[in-house]
C-alpha positions as CSV (number, residue, x, y, z in Angstrom):
1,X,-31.9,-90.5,75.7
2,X,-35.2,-91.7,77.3
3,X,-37.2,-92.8,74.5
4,X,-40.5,-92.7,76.3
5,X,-40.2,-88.6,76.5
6,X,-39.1,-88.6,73.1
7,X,-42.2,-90.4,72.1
8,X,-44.6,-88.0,74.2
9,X,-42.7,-85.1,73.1
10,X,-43.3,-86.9,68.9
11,X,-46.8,-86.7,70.0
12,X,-47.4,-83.5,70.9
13,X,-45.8,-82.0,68.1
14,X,-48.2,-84.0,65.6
15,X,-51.1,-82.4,67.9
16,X,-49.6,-79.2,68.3
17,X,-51.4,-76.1,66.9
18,X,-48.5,-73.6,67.1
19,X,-45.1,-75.6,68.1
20,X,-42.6,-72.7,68.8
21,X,-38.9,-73.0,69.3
22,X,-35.8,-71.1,71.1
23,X,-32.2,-71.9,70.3
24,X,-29.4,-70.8,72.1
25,X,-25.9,-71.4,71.8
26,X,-26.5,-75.3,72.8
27,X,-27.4,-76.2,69.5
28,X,-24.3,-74.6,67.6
29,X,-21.5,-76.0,69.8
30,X,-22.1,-79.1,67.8
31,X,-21.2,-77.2,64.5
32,X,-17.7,-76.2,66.1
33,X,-18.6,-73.2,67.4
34,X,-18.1,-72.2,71.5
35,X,-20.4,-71.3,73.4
36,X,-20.0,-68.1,76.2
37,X,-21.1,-69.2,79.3
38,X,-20.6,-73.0,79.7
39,X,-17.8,-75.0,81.3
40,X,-15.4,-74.3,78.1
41,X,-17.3,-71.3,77.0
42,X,-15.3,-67.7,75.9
43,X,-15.8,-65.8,79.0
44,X,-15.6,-69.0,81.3
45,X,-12.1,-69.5,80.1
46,X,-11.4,-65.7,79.5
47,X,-13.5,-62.7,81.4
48,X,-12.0,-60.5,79.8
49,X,-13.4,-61.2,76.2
50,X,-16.7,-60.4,77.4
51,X,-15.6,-56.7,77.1
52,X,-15.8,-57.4,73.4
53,X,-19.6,-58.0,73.7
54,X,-20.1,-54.4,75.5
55,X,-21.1,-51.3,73.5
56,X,-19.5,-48.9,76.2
57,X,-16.1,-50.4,76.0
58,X,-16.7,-50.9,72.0
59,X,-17.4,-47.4,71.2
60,X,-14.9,-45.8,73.7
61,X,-12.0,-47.8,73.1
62,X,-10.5,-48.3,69.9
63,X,-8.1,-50.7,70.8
64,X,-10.7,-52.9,72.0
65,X,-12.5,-52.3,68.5
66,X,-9.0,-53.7,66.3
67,X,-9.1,-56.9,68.5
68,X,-13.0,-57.3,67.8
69,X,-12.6,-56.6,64.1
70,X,-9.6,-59.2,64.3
71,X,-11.9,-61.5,65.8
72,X,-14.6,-61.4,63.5
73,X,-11.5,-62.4,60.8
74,X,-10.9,-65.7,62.3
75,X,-14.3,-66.2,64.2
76,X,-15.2,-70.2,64.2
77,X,-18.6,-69.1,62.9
78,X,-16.8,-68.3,59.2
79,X,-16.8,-71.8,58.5
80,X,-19.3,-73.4,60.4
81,X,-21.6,-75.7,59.0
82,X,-25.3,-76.5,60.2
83,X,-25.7,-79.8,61.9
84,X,-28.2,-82.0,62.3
85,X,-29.7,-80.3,64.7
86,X,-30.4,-77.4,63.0
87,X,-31.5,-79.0,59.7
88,X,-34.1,-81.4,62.0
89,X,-35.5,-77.7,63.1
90,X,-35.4,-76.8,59.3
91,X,-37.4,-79.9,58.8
92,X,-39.7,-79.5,61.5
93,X,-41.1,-75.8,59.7
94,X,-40.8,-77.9,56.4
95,X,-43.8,-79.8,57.1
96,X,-45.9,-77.6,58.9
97,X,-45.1,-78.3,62.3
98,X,-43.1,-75.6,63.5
99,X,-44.5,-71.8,63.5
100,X,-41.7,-69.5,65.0
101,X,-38.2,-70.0,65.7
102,X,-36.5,-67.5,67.7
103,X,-32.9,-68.0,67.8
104,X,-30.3,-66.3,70.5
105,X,-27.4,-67.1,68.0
106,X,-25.9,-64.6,65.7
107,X,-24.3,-67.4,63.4
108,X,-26.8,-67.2,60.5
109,X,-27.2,-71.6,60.6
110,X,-30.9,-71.4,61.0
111,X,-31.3,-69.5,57.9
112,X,-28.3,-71.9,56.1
113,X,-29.9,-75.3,57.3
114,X,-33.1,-73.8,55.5
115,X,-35.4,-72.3,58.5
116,X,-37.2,-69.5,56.4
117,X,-36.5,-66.0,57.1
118,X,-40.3,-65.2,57.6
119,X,-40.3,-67.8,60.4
120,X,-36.8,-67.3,61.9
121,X,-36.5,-64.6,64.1
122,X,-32.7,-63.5,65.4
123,X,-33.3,-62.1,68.4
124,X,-29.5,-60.7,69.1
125,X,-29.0,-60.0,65.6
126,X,-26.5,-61.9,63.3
127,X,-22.8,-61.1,62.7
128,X,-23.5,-62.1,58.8
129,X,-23.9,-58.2,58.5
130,X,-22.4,-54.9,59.7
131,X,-23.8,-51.9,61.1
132,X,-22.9,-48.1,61.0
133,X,-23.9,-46.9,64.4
134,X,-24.1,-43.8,63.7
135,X,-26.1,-43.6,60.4
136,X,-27.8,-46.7,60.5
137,X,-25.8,-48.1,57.3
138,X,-25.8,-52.0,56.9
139,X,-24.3,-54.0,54.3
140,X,-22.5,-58.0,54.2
141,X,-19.7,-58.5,57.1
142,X,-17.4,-59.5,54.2
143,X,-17.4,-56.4,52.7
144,X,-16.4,-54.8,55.6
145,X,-13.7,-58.1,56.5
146,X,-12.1,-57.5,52.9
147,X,-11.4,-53.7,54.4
148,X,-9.7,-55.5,57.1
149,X,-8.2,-58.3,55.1
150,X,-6.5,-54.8,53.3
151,X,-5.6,-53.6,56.0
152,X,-7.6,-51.3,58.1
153,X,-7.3,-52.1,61.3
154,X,-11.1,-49.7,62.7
155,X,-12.9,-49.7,59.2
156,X,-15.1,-46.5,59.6
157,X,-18.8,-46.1,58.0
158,X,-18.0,-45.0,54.2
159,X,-21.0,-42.9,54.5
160,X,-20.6,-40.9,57.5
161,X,-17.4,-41.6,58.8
162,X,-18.7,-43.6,61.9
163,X,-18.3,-46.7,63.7
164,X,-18.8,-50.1,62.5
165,X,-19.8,-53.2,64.1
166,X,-21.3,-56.6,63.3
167,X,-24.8,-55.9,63.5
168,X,-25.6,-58.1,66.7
169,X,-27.0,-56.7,70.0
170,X,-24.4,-56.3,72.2
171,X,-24.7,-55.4,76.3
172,X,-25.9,-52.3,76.6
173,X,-27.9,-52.4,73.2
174,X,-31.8,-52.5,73.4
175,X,-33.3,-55.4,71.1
176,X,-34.9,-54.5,67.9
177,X,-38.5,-54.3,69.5
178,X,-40.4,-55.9,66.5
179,X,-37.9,-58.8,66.8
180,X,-38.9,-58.5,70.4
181,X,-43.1,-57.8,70.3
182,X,-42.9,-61.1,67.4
183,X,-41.2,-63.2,69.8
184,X,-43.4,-62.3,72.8
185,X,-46.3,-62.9,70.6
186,X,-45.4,-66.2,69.0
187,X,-45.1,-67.5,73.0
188,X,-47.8,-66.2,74.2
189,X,-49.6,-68.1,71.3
190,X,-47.9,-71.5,71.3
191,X,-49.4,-74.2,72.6
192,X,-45.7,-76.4,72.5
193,X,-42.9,-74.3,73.4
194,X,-39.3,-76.0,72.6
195,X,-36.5,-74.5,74.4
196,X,-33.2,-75.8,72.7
197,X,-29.7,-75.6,73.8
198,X,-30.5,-72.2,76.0
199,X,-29.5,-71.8,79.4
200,X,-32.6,-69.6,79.8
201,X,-31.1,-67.0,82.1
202,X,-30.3,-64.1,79.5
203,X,-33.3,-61.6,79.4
204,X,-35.7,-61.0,78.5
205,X,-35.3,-63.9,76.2
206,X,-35.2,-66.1,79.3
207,X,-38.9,-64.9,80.0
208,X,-40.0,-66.7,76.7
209,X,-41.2,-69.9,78.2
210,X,-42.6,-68.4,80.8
211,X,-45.2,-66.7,78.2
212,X,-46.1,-69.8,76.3
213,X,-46.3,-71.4,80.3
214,X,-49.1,-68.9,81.4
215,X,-51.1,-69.0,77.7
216,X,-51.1,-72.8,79.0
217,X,-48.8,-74.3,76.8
218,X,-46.4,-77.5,77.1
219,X,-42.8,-76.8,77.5
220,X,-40.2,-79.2,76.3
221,X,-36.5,-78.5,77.6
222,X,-33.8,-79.7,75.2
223,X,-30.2,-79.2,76.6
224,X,-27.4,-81.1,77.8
225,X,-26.7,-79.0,81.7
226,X,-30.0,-77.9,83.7
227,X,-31.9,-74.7,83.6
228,X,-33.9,-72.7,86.1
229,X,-37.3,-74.0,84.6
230,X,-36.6,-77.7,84.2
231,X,-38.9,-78.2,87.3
232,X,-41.7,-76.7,85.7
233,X,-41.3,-78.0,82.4
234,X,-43.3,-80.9,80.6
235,X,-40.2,-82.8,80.1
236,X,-36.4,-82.4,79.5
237,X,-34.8,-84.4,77.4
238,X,-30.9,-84.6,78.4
239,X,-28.2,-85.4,75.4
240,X,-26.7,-84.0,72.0
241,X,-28.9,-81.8,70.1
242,X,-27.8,-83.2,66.7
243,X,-29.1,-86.8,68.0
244,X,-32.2,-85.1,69.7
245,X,-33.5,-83.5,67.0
246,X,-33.8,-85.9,64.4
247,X,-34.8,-88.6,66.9
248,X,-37.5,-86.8,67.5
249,X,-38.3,-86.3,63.8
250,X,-38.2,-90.0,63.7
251,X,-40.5,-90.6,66.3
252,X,-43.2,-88.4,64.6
253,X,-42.7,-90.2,61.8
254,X,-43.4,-93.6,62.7
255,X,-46.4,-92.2,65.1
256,X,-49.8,-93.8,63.8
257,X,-51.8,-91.2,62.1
């Protein structure tokens, strides 16, 4: 960890009018849960789970839908923890230093390491919930899980009879554009922009930093491979999240008022 970056980065945090952050799925390996695309991710060692992640194949095949609905049973995410690394983020909004944090992750570990809802802002959704896509129905994922648990291998909408899901935005789904225009917005504004554990080339998240770069903000890099903007970044800070994070909290800590 190069301890003069992290010192920089301390400081511009403590000057920072509107510090923004982006997680991706970087920051929740560390809590036992793998990622998609990296060198052990779920479509690097299988391309064929990424089929499960596709609305087309979801709502044409209903195969495909039992194997997802068994997935979500025994999905790492069930009993994930936060780790340090999300609770220093948690910390970070705590005392007024961080504005916005948009999160690519649908594990809920923002909102459990105690990153307000007001502030957080899944952009992909979060498979804490279900989602009737034809009605519009929502309700817990366990409710729908116990349904499973009992036996159904497709649970149907009890209100119209029509597909579930986990109510995350799969390929071939639009984003929610709210989720999407507050985002954009909270960018565009920042004058720190922290991109965490993201490999930055899913859009249009990806275009994120970008934004806060042409308002003329400072963009700090945190992840352990590169990314396509780590040349135009402020600095990059190479390592584990979980001892990132709090180093960094640390730092700002012990910086003379």
């Amino acid at each position: 960890m190069d301890s003069e970056s992290l010192i920089r980065v301390a400081g511009w945090l403590r000057n920072a009018r509107q510090a923004v952050a982006l997680t991706g799925a970087g920051i929740s390996t560390e809590s036992g849960i793998p990622d998609f695309r990296g060198p052990d991710g779920v479509w690097t060692r299988d391309p064929k789970a990424e089929a499960l992640s596709d609305i087309r194949h979801y709502v044409s095949d209903q195969e495909l839908r039992k194997r997802a609905w068994q997935g979500r049973l025994n999905h790492p995410a069930r009993g994930a923890e936060p780790n340090a690394g999300h609770r220093a983020l948690a910390e970070l909004e705590r005392q007024g230093r961080l504005q916005a944090l948009v999160t690519q992750n649908i594990d809920g570990l923002h909102l459990a390491a105690g990153s307000s809802p007001e502030r957080t802002i899944e952009i992909h959704g979060t498979m804490r919930d279900y989602v009737c896509l034809d009605c519009g129905s929502r309700g817990p994922m366990s409710a729908a899980l116990s349904r499973v648990r009992a036996g159904e291998e497709d649970p149907a909408c009890t209100d119209c009879g029509g597909i579930l899901k986990s109510a995350t935005i799969s390929f071939g789904q639009s984003l929610v554009p709210a989720d999407l225009a507050r985002a954009e917005e909270a960018a565009a504004n920042s004058d720190l922009f922290l991109a965490i554990g993201t490999s930055l080339t899913v859009y249009p998240v990806g275009w994120l930093p970008e934004r806060a770069l042409a308002s003329g903000g400072r963009l700090v890099i945190i992840n352990a491979q590169p990314t396509p903007l780590d040349g135009r970044a402020h600095a990059v800070l190479r390592g584990r999240i979980g001892d990132i994070l709090p180093a960094l909290l640390a730092r700002l800590s012990s910086l003379p008022s």
